[in-house]
N, CA, C and O atoms as a DFTB+ gen file, in Angstrom:
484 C
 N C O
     1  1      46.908     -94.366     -11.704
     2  2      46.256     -94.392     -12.993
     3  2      45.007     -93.522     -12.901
     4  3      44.541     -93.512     -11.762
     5  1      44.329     -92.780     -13.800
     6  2      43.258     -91.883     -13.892
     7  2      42.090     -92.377     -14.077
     8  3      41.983     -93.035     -15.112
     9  1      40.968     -92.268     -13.285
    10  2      39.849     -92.870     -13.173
    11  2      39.206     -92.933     -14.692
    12  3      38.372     -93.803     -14.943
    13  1      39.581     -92.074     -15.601
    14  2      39.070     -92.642     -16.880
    15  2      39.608     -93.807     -17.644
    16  3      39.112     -94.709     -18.319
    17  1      40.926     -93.414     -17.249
    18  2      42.026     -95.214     -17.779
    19  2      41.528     -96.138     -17.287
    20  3      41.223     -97.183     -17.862
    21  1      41.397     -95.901     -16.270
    22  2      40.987     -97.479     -15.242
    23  2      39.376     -98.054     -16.117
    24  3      39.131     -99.203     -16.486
    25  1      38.341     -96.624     -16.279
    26  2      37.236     -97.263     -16.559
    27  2      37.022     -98.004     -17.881
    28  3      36.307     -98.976     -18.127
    29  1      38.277     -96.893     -19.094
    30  2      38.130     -97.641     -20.050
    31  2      38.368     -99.103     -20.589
    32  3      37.902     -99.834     -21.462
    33  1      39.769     -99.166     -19.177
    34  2      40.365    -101.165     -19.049
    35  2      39.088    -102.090     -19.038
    36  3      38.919    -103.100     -19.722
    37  1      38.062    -101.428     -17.944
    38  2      37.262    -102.496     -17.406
    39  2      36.354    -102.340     -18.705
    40  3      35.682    -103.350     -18.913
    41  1      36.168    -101.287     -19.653
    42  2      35.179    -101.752     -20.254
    43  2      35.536    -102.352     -21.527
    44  3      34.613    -102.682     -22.273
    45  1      36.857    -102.560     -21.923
    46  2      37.263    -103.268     -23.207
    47  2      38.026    -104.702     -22.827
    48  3      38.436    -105.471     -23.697
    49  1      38.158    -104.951     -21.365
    50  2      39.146    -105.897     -21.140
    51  2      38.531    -107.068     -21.956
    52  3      39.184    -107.683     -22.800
    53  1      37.227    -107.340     -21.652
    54  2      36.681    -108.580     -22.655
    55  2      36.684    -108.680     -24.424
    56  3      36.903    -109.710     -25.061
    57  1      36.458    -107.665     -24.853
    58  2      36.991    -107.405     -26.063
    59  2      38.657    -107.618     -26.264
    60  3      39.143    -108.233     -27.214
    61  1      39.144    -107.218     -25.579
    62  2      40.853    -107.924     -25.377
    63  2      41.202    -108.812     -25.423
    64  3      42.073    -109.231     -26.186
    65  1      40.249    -109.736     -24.091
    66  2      40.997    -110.745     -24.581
    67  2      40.404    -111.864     -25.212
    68  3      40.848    -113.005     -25.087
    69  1      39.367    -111.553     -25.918
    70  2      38.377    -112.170     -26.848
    71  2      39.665    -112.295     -27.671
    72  3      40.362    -113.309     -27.635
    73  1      39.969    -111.123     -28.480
    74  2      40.763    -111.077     -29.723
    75  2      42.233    -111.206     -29.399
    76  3      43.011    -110.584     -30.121
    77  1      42.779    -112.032     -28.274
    78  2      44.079    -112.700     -28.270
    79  2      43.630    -114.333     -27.359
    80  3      44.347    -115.245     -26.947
    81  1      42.651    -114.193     -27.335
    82  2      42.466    -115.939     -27.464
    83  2      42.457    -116.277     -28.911
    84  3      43.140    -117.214     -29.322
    85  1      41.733    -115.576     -29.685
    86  2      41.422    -115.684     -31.165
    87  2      42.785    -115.753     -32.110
    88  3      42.813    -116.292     -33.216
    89  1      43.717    -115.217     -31.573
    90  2      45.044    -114.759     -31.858
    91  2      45.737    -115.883     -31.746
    92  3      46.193    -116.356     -32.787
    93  1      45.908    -116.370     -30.853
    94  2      46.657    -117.798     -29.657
    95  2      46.142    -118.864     -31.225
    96  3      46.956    -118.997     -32.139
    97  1      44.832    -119.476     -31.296
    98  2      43.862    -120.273     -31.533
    99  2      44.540    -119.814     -33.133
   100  3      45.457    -120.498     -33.587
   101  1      44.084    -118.795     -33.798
   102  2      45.026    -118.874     -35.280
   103  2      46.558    -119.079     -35.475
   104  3      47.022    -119.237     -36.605
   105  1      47.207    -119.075     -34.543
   106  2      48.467    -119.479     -34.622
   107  2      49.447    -117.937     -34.809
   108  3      50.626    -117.851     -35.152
   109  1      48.561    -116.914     -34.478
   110  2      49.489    -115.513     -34.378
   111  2      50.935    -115.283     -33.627
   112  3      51.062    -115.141     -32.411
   113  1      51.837    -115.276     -34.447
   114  2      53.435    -115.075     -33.131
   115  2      52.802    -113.963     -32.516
   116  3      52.268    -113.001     -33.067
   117  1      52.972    -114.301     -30.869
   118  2      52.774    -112.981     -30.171
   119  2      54.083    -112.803     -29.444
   120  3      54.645    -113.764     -28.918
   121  1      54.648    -111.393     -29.405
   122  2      55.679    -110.898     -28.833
   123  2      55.111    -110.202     -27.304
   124  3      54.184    -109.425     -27.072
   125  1      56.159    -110.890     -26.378
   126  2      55.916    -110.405     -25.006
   127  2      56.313    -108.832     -25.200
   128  3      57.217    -108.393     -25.911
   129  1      55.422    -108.115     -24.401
   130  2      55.986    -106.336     -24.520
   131  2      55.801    -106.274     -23.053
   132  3      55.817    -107.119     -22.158
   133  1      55.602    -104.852     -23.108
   134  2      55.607    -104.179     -21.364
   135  2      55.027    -102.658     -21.768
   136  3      55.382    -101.972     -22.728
   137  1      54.389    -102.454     -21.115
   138  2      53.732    -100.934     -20.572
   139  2      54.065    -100.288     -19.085
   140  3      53.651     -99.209     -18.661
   141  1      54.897    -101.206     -18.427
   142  2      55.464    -101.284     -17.421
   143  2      55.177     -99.524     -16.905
   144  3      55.202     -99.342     -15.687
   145  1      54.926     -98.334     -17.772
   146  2      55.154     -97.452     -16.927
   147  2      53.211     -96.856     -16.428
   148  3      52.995     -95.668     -16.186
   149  1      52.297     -97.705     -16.382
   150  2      51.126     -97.928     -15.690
   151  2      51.283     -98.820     -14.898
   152  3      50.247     -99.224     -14.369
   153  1      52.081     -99.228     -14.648
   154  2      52.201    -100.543     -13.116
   155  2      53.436    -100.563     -12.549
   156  3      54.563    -100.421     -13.024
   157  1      52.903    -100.826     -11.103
   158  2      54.705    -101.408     -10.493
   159  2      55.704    -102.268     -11.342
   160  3      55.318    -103.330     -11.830
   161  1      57.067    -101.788     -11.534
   162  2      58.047    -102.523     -12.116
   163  2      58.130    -103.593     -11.340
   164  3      58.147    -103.577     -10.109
   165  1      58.206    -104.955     -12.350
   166  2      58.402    -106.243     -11.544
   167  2      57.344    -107.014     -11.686
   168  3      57.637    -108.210     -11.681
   169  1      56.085    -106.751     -11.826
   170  2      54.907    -107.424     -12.011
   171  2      54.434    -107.947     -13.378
   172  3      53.332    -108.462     -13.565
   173  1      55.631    -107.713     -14.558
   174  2      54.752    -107.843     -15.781
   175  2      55.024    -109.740     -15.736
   176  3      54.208    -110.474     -16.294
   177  1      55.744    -110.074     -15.309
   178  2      55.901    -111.729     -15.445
   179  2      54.550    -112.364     -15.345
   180  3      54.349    -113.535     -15.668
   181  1      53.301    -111.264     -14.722
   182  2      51.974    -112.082     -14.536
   183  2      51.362    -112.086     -16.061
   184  3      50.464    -112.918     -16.192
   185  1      51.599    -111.496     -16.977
   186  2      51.455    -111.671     -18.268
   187  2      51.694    -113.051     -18.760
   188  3      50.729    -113.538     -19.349
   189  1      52.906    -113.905     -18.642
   190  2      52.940    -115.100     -18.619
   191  2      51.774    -116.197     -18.403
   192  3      51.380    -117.130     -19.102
   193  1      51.368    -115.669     -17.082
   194  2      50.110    -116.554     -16.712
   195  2      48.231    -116.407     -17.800
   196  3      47.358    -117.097     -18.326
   197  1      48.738    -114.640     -17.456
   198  2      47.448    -114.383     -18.540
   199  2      47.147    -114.853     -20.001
   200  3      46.073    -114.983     -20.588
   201  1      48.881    -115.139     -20.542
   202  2      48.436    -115.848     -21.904
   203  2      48.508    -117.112     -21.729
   204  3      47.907    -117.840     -22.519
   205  1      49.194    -117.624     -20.749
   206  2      48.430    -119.315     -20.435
   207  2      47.220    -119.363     -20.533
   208  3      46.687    -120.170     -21.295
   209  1      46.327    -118.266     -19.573
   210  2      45.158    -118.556     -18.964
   211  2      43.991    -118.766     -20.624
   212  3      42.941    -119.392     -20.769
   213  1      44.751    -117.982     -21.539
   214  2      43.961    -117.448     -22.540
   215  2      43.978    -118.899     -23.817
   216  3      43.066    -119.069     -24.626
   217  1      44.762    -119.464     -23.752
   218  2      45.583    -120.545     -24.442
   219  2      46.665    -120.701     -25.236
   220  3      46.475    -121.205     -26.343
   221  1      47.900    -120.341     -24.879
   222  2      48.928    -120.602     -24.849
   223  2      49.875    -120.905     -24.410
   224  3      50.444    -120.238     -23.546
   225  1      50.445    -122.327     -25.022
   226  2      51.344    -123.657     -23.949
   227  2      52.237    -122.318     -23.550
   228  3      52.554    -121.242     -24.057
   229  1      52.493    -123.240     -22.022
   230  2      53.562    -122.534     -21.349
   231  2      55.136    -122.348     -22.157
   232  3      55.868    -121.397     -21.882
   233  1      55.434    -123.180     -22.963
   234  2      56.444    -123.075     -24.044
   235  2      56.730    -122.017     -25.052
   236  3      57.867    -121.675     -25.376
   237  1      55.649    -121.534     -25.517
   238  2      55.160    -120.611     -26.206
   239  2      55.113    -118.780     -25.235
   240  3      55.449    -117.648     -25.580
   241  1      54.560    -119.321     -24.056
   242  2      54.321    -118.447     -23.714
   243  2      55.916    -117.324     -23.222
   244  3      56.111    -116.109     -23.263
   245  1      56.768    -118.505     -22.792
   246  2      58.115    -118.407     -22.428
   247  2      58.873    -117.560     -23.640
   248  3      59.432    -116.464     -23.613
   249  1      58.612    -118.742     -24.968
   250  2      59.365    -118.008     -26.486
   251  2      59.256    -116.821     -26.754
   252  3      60.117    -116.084     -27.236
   253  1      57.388    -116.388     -26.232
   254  2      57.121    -114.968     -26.779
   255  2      57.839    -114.064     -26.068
   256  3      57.817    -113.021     -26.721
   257  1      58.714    -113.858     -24.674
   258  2      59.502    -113.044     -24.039
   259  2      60.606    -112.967     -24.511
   260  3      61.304    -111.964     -24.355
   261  1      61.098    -114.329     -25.385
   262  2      62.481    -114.446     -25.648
   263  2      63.295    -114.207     -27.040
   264  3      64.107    -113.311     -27.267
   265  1      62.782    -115.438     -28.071
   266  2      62.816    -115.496     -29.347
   267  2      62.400    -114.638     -30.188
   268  3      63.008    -114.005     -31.051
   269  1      60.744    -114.658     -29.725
   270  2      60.048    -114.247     -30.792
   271  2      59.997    -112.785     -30.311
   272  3      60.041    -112.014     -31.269
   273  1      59.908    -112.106     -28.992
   274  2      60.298    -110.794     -28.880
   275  2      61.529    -110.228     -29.784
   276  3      61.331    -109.235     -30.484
   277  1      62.727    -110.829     -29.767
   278  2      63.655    -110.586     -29.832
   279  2      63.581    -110.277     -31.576
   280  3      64.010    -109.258     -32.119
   281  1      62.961    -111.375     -32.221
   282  2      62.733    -111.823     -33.868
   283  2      61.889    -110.158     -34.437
   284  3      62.064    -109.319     -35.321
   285  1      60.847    -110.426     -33.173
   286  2      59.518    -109.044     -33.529
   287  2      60.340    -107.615     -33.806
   288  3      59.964    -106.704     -34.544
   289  1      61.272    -107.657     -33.201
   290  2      62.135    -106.305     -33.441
   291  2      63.648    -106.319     -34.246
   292  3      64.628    -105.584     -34.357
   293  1      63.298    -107.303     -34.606
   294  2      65.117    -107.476     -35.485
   295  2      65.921    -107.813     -35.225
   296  3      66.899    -107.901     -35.968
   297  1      65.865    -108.276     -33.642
   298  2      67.077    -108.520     -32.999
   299  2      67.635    -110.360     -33.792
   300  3      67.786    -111.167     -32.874
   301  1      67.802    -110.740     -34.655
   302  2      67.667    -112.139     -34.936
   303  2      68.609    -112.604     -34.090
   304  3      69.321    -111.627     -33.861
   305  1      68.982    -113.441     -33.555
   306  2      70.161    -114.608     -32.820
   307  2      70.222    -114.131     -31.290
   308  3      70.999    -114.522     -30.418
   309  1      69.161    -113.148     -31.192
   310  2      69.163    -112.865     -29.333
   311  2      68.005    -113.758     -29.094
   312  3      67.221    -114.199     -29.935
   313  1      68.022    -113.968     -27.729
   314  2      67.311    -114.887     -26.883
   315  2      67.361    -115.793     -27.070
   316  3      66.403    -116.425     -26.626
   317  1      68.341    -116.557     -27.770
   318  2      68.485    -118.157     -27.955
   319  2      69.417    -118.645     -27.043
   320  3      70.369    -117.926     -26.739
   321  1      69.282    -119.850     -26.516
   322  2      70.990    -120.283     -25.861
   323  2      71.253    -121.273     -26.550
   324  3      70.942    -122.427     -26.254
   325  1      71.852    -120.925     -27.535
   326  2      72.883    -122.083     -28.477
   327  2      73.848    -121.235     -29.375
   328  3      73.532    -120.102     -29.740
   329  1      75.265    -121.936     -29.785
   330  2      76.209    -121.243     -30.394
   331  2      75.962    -120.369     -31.472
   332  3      75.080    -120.477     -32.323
   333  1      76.920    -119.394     -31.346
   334  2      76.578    -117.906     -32.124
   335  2      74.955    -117.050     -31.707
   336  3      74.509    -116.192     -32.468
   337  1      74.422    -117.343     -30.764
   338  2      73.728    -116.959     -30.278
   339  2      73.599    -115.741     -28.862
   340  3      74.437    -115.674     -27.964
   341  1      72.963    -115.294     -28.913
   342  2      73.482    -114.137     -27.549
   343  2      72.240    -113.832     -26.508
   344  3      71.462    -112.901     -26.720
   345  1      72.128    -114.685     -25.384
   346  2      70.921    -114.580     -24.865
   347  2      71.105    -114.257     -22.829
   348  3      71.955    -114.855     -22.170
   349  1      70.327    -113.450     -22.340
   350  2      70.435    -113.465     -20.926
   351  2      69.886    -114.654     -20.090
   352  3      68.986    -115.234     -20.696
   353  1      70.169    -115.180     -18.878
   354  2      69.667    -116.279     -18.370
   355  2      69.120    -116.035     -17.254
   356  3      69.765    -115.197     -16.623
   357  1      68.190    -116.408     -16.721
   358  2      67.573    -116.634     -15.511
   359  2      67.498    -117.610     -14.729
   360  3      67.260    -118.688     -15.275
   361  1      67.635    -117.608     -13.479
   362  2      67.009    -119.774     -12.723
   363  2      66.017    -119.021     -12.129
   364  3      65.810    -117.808     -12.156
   365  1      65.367    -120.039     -11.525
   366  2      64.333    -119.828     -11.188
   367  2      64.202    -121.681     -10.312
   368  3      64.867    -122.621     -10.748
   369  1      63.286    -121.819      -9.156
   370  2      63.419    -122.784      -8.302
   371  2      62.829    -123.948      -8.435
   372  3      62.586    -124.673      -7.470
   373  1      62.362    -124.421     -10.411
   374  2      62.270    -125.671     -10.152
   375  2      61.576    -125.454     -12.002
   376  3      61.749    -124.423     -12.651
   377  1      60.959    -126.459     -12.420
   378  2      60.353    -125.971     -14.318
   379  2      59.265    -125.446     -14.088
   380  3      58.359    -125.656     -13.281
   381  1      59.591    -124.186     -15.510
   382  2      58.665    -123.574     -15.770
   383  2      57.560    -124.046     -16.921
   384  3      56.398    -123.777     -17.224
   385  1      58.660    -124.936     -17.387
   386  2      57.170    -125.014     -18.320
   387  2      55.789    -125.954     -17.445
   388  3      54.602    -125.847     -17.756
   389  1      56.289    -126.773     -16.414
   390  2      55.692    -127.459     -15.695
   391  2      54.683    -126.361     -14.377
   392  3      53.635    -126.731     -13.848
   393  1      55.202    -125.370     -14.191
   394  2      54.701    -124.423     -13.238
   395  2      55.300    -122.970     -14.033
   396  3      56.516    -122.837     -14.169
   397  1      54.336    -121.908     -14.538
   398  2      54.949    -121.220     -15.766
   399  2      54.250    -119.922     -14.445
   400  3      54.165    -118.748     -14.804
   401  1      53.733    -120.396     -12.743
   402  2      54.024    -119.294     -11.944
   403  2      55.300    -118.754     -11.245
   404  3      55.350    -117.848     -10.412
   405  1      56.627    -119.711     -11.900
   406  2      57.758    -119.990     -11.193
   407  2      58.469    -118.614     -12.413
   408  3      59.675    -118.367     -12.413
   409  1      57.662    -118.010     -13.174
   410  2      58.151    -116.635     -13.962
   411  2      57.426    -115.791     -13.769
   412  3      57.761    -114.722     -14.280
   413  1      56.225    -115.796     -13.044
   414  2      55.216    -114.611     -12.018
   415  2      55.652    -113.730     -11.253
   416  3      55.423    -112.537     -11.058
   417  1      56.326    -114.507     -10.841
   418  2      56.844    -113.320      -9.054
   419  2      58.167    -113.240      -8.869
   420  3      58.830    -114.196      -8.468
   421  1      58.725    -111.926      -9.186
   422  2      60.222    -111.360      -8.829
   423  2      60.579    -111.953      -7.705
   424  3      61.801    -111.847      -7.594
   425  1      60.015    -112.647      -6.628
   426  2      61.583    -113.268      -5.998
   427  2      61.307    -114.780      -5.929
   428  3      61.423    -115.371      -4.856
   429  1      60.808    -115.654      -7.482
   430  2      61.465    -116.629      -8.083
   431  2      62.402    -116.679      -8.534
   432  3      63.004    -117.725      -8.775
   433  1      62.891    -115.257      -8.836
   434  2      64.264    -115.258     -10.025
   435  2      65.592    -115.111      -8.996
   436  3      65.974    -114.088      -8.429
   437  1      66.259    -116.667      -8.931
   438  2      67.367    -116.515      -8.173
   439  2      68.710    -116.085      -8.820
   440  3      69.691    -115.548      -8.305
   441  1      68.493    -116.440      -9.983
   442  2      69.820    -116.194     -11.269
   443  2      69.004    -115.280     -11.742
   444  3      67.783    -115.128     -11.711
   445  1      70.670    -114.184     -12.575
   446  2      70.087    -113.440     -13.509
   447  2      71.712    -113.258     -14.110
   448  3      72.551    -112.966     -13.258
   449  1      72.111    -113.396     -15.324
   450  2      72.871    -113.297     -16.410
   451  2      72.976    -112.891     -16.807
   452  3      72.196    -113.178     -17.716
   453  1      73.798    -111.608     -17.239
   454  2      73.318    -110.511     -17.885
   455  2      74.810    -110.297     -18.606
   456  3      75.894    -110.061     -18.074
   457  1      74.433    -110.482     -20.146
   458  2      75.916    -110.500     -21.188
   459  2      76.595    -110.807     -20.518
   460  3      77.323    -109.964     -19.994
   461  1      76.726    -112.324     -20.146
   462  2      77.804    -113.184     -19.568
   463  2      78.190    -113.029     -18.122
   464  3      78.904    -113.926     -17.673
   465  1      77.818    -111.974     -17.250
   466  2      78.156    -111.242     -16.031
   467  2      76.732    -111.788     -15.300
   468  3      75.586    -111.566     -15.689
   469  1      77.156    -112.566     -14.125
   470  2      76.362    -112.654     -13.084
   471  2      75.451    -111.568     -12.705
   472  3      75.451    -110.771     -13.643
   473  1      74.777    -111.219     -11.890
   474  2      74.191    -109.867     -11.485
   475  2      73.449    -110.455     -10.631
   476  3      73.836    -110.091      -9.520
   477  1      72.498    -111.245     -10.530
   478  2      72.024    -111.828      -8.895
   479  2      71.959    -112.997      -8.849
   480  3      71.398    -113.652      -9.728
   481  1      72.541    -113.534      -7.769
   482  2      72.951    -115.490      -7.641
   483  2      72.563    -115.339      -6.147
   484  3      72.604    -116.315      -5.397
Protein backbone atom coordinates (compact mmCIF):
# COMPACT_ATOMS: atom_id res chain seq x y z
CA UNK A 1 0.00 0.00 0.00
CA UNK A 2 1.46 3.68 -0.66
CA UNK A 3 2.61 5.65 2.16
CA UNK A 4 -0.03 8.25 1.33
CA UNK A 5 -2.96 5.51 1.54
CA UNK A 6 -1.72 4.24 4.62
CA UNK A 7 -1.50 7.95 6.08
CA UNK A 8 -4.79 8.91 4.90
CA UNK A 9 -6.44 5.43 6.80
CA UNK A 10 -4.81 6.57 9.98
CA UNK A 11 -6.09 9.93 9.69
CA UNK A 12 -9.88 9.29 8.94
CA UNK A 13 -10.12 5.85 10.62
CA UNK A 14 -11.91 7.65 13.63
CA UNK A 15 -14.18 9.56 11.56
CA UNK A 16 -15.08 6.00 10.11
CA UNK A 17 -15.90 4.51 12.50
CA UNK A 18 -17.62 7.25 14.39
CA UNK A 19 -20.14 7.23 11.42
CA UNK A 20 -20.82 3.32 11.36
CA UNK A 21 -21.28 3.06 15.03
CA UNK A 22 -23.82 5.88 14.32
CA UNK A 23 -25.05 3.70 11.45
CA UNK A 24 -25.29 0.26 13.64
CA UNK A 25 -27.17 2.58 16.57
CA UNK A 26 -29.86 4.07 13.76
CA UNK A 27 -30.71 0.82 12.59
CA UNK A 28 -28.84 1.25 8.96
CA UNK A 29 -28.85 -2.35 6.86
CA UNK A 30 -25.20 -2.63 6.40
CA UNK A 31 -23.99 -4.89 3.57
CA UNK A 32 -20.72 -6.88 4.15
CA UNK A 33 -18.32 -5.80 1.01
CA UNK A 34 -14.57 -6.39 0.40
CA UNK A 35 -11.73 -4.21 -0.95
CA UNK A 36 -9.89 -7.32 -0.70
CA UNK A 37 -7.48 -6.02 -3.44
CA UNK A 38 -5.47 -3.65 -0.56
CA UNK A 39 -5.03 -6.71 1.69
CA UNK A 40 -4.12 -10.33 1.79
CA UNK A 41 -7.03 -12.50 0.43
CA UNK A 42 -8.54 -14.35 3.37
CA UNK A 43 -8.42 -11.76 6.04
CA UNK A 44 -11.63 -9.84 5.37
CA UNK A 45 -13.65 -12.25 7.95
CA UNK A 46 -11.87 -9.75 10.58
CA UNK A 47 -14.52 -7.28 9.47
CA UNK A 48 -16.98 -9.44 11.30
CA UNK A 49 -15.28 -8.69 14.52
CA UNK A 50 -14.85 -4.92 13.69
CA UNK A 51 -18.60 -4.46 13.36
CA UNK A 52 -19.15 -6.40 16.54
CA UNK A 53 -16.56 -4.32 18.11
CA UNK A 54 -18.52 -1.16 16.84
CA UNK A 55 -22.11 -2.52 17.89
CA UNK A 56 -23.51 -4.96 16.04
CA UNK A 57 -25.07 -8.36 17.44
CA UNK A 58 -23.10 -11.06 16.11
CA UNK A 59 -26.44 -12.13 14.23
CA UNK A 60 -26.56 -9.16 12.33
CA UNK A 61 -23.20 -9.04 11.77
CA UNK A 62 -23.33 -12.67 10.08
CA UNK A 63 -26.79 -11.43 7.94
CA UNK A 64 -24.81 -8.48 6.63
CA UNK A 65 -22.38 -11.10 4.61
CA UNK A 66 -25.31 -13.10 3.68
CA UNK A 67 -28.93 -11.81 3.28
CA UNK A 68 -28.61 -8.47 3.35
CA UNK A 69 -25.41 -8.47 1.01
CA UNK A 70 -27.13 -10.54 -1.22
CA UNK A 71 -30.72 -8.16 -0.90
CA UNK A 72 -28.05 -4.86 -1.29
CA UNK A 73 -27.43 -6.03 -4.85
CA UNK A 74 -30.60 -7.72 -6.09
CA UNK A 75 -29.72 -10.90 -5.59
CA UNK A 76 -33.28 -11.60 -3.58
CA UNK A 77 -33.58 -15.49 -2.34
CA UNK A 78 -29.58 -15.91 -2.20
CA UNK A 79 -28.03 -16.41 1.10
CA UNK A 80 -30.90 -17.90 2.77
CA UNK A 81 -31.05 -21.67 3.72
CA UNK A 82 -34.66 -22.43 3.40
CA UNK A 83 -36.82 -23.77 0.41
CA UNK A 84 -36.67 -22.03 -2.94
CA UNK A 85 -33.81 -20.41 -1.65
CA UNK A 86 -30.12 -20.66 -2.98
CA UNK A 87 -27.38 -20.18 -0.49
CA UNK A 88 -23.48 -21.44 0.01
CA UNK A 89 -22.59 -23.12 3.39
CA UNK A 90 -19.80 -23.07 5.61
CA UNK A 91 -18.94 -25.13 9.20
CA UNK A 92 -16.89 -23.84 11.11
CA UNK A 93 -15.75 -25.61 14.78
CA UNK A 94 -18.33 -24.74 17.16
CA UNK A 95 -21.25 -21.20 17.23
CA UNK A 96 -20.70 -18.30 15.81
CA UNK A 97 -23.01 -16.31 17.02
CA UNK A 98 -21.65 -17.33 20.51
CA UNK A 99 -17.84 -16.78 19.32
CA UNK A 100 -18.36 -14.58 15.92
CA UNK A 101 -14.02 -15.16 15.97
CA UNK A 102 -14.93 -18.72 14.75
CA UNK A 103 -15.61 -16.46 11.08
CA UNK A 104 -12.11 -14.46 11.59
CA UNK A 105 -9.58 -16.82 10.54
CA UNK A 106 -9.47 -18.92 7.24
CA UNK A 107 -8.56 -22.10 8.85
CA UNK A 108 -11.89 -22.09 10.99
CA UNK A 109 -13.65 -22.82 7.85
CA UNK A 110 -13.75 -26.64 7.72
CA UNK A 111 -16.85 -26.87 5.27
CA UNK A 112 -17.37 -24.98 2.30
CA UNK A 113 -20.51 -25.63 -0.13
CA UNK A 114 -20.45 -24.27 -3.01
CA UNK A 115 -23.92 -24.60 -5.35
CA UNK A 116 -24.54 -27.84 -3.76
CA UNK A 117 -20.83 -29.27 -4.48
CA UNK A 118 -18.59 -29.86 -1.56
CA UNK A 119 -15.23 -28.03 -2.16
CA UNK A 120 -13.44 -28.33 1.30
CA UNK A 121 -14.55 -30.95 4.08
Amino acid sequence: MPAYAIAKAKAVIGDHQASIKMAIESGVRIAFGTDMGVGPHGLNGEEFLLMRDLGMEPIDCIRSATTVAAETIGMNGVGKLEPGSWGDVIGVPGDPLADLTLLSKPENIRLVVKGGDVVKS
